[in-house]
N, C-alpha and C positions, 0 to 999 in steps of 0.2 A: 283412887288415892288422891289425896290433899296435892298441889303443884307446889312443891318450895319458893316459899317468902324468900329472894334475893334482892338485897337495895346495894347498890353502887355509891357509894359518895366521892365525891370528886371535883376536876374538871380540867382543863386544858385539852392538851389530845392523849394525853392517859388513859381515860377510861372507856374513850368510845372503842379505843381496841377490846375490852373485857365484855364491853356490851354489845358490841359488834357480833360475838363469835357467840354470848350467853343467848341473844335471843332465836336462837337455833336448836335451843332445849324448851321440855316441857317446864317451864319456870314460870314465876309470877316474879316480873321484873321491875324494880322502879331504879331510878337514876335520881340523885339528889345533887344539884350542881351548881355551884359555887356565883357568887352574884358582887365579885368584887375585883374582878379584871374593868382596867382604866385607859386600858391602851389602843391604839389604834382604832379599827373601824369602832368598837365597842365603847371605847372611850368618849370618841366623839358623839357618839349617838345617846349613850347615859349623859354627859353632859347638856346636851341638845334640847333632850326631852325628858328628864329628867326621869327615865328608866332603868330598869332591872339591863345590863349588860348583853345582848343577844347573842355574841358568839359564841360561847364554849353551850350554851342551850342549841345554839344550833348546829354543833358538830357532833351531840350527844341525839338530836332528833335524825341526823344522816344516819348514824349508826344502827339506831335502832329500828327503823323504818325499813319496810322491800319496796322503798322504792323502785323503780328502774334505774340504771347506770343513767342515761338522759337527763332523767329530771335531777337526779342527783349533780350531774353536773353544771344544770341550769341554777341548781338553786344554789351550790358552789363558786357560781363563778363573781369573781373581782373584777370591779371594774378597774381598768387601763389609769395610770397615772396622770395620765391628760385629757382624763374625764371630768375638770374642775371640782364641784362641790363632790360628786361621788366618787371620787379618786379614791381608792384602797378598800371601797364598800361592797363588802359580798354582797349577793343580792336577795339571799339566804335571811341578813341582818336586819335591811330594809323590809323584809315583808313582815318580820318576829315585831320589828318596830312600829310596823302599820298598824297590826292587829295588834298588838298593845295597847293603842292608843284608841283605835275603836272599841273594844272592850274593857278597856281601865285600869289594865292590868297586865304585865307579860304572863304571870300564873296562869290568866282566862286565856290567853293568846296560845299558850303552850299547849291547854287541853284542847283547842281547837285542833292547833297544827300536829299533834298529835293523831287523832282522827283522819284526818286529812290527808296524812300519809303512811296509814296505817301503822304504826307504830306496836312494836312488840313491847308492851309494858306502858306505864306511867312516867311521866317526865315532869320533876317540881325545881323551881327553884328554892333553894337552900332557906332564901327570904322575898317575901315579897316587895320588898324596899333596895333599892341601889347602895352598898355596902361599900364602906371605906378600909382600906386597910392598913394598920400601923403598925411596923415592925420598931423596937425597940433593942438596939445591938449592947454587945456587952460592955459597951465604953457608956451608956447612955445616951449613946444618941439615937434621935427618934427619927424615919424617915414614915411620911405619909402617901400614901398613893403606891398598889400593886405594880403597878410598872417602873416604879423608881427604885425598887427597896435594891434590888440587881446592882445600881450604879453606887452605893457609897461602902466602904471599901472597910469591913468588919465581920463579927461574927455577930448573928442572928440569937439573940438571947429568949426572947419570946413575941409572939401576935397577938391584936384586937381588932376588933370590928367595932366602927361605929357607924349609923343611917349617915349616911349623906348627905340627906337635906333636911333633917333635922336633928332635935337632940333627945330623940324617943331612946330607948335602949332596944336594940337588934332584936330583933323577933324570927319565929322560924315559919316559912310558908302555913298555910294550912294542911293538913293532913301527913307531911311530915315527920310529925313526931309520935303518930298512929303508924304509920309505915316504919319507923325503926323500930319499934316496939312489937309489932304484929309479925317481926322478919323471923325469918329459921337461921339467916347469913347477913350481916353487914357486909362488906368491904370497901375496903378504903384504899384509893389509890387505881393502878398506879398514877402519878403524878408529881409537881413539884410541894413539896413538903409544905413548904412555907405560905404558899401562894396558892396554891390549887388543891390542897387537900384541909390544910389547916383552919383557913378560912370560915369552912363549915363547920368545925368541929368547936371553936370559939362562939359563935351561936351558944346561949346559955343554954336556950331551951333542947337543941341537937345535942350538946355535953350530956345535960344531964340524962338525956334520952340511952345515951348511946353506956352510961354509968349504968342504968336500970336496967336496961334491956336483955333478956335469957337467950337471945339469938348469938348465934359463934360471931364473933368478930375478926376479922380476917383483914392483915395489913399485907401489901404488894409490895415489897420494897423496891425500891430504884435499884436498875443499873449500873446508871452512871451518877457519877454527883454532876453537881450544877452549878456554875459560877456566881456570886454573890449570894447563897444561899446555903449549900450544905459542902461548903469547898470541905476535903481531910473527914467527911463524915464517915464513919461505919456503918451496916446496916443497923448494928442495938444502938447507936446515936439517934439515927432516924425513931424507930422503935423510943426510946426513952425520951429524946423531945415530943412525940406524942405524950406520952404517960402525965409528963409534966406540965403540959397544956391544961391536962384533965384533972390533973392532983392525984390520979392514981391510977395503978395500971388498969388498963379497963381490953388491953387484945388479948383474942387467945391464941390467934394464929400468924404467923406471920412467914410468908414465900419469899425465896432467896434465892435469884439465879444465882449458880456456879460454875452456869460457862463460861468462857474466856474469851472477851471482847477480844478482836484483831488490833491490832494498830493502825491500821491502814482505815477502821472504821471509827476512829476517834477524831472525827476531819473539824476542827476547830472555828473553819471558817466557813462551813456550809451548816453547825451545830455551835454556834458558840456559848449556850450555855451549857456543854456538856466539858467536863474538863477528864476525870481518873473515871475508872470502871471503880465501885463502891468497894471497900474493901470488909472483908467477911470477919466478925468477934463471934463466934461460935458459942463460948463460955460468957458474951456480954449477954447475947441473945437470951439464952437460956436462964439467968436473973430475972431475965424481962418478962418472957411469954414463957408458958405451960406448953406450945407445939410448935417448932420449925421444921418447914418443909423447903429441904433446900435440892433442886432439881433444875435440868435446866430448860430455863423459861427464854429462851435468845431469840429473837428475830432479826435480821444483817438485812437492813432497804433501802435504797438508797444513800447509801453511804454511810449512817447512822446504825444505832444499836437500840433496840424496840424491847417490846415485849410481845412475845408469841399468844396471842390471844386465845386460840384452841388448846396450848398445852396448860395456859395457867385455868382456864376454864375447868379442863378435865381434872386440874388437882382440887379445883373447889367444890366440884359436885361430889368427888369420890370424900372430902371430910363433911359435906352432909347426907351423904350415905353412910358413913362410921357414925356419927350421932341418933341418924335412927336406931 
């Protein structure tokens, strides 16, 4: 029998839990991941060299690779603060960026490294241009750049993307819009709304991909909300700010933890972009999507509140087992 077409879209460290635990199944995996984080190591190094973003590609290539724990954490590790010019640079980053630059491309860099570490599935970026991001809050005012949108102090009305270094209109990698189309499951998430998940789906050519496309669409909703981003959000808020990215609803399914964060793992200062555990509109949802599966998805590590990556796995294989 056929292996189910599953594509991931995302990015942050959201989804390498879902692909972390998916590539342990008989699946045909790809990961689509977002190419417009500006911050830190990645920031510096898209600006530098005027590249596709390397970190969230390379926490989605840890994920899906059997590596060894070793290498894994050779290729994790950060350099020391009083390491001058490579101070806060994985090393992970530096090599996505090497081979970018030898091969012309982080897309060619990715199917290398890919290879290389064996990897369970496909891994694209979203675009193969360095993407800007523009949040536009409900006052009007526009902030530019994915690591700023956090600091000015509103509600999030809608996103865009423009290239970077030029004034092209955003385009979606190769083969990407053949992989959402070609899928049995989309899913989206989990991650940050605005920033890590939306990003990709502003791509005109991913929109209208993900519009057409006969595959189940599957959203992961958040836990918790997030400071300058989906402060007082619901889960159907989440759910309906997609819809209206896209101009219509385009999910079928959408996952809902219903277990009950601790207090004690709501630590503000070791997570502070985590602010309330999401609060549940049962009757908004159900306007929104045609199927809510609400079960609980909790993992408690480190002090934080996650998502259990085996239990949201097992609920997504078993709705493309009810679709056959």
């Amino acid at each position: 029998m056929r292996k189910p077409k599953i594509t991931i879209i995302g990015g942050g460290t959201g989804i390498p839990v879902i692909l972390n635990s998916l590539r342990h199944f008989d699946v045909d995996l790809t990961a689509i991941v977002t190419v417009a984080d500006d911050g830190g190591s990645s920031g510096e190094l898209r600006s530098a060299m005027q590249l596709t973003p390397p970190g969230d590609l390379r926490n989605v290539l840890v994920a899906m690779s059997d590596m060894p724990k070793f290498y894994e954490k050779i290729f994790q590790y950060r350099f020391a603060e009083n390491d001058g010019a490579l101070s806060g640079h994985p090393l992970g980053n530096l090599i996505i960026a090497g081979i970018s630059e030898m091969q012309g491309s982080t897309y060619n860099a990715m199917q290398i490294l890919t290879k290389f570490f064996h990897t369970t599935g496909k891994i694209y970026p979203s675009s193969e241009n360095p993407l800007t991001l523009h949040a536009i809050f409900k006052d009007g005012h526009e902030v530019v750049g994915e690591s700023h949108i956090a600091n000015y102090k509103g509600m999030i009305d809608h996103v865009f993307v423009t290239n970077s270094y030029n004034d092209d209109e955003p385009t979606a990698s190769r083969k990407v819009v053949e992989a959402i189309m070609e899928s049995d499951m989309i899913v989206l998430g989990p991650g940050s709304l605005f920033t890590s998940i939306l990003p990709n789906l502003v791509i005109k050519e991913i929109g209208q991909a993900l519009l057409k496309t006969q595959a189940e669409v599957a959203y992961v909703c958040n836990i918790m909300t997030q400071y300058g981003e989906t402060e007082h959000f619901t889960d159907a808020d989440h759910v309906r700010v997609l819809h209206e990215h896209l101009g219509q609803p385009f999910i079928d399914t959408v996952l809902v933890n219903i277990e009950k964060v601790p207090q004690a793992y709501m630590d503000s200062n070791r997570f502070d972009e985590y602010l309330v555990q999401v609060e549940h509109d049962f009757q908004g949802l159900r306007k929104e999507v045609p199927r809510v599966v609400s079960s609980n998805f909790l993992r408690l590590e480190k002090g934080g509140a996650f998502h259990h990556g085996d239990l949201v796995v097992e609920e997504l294989l078993r709705i493309i087992q009810v679709r056959k």
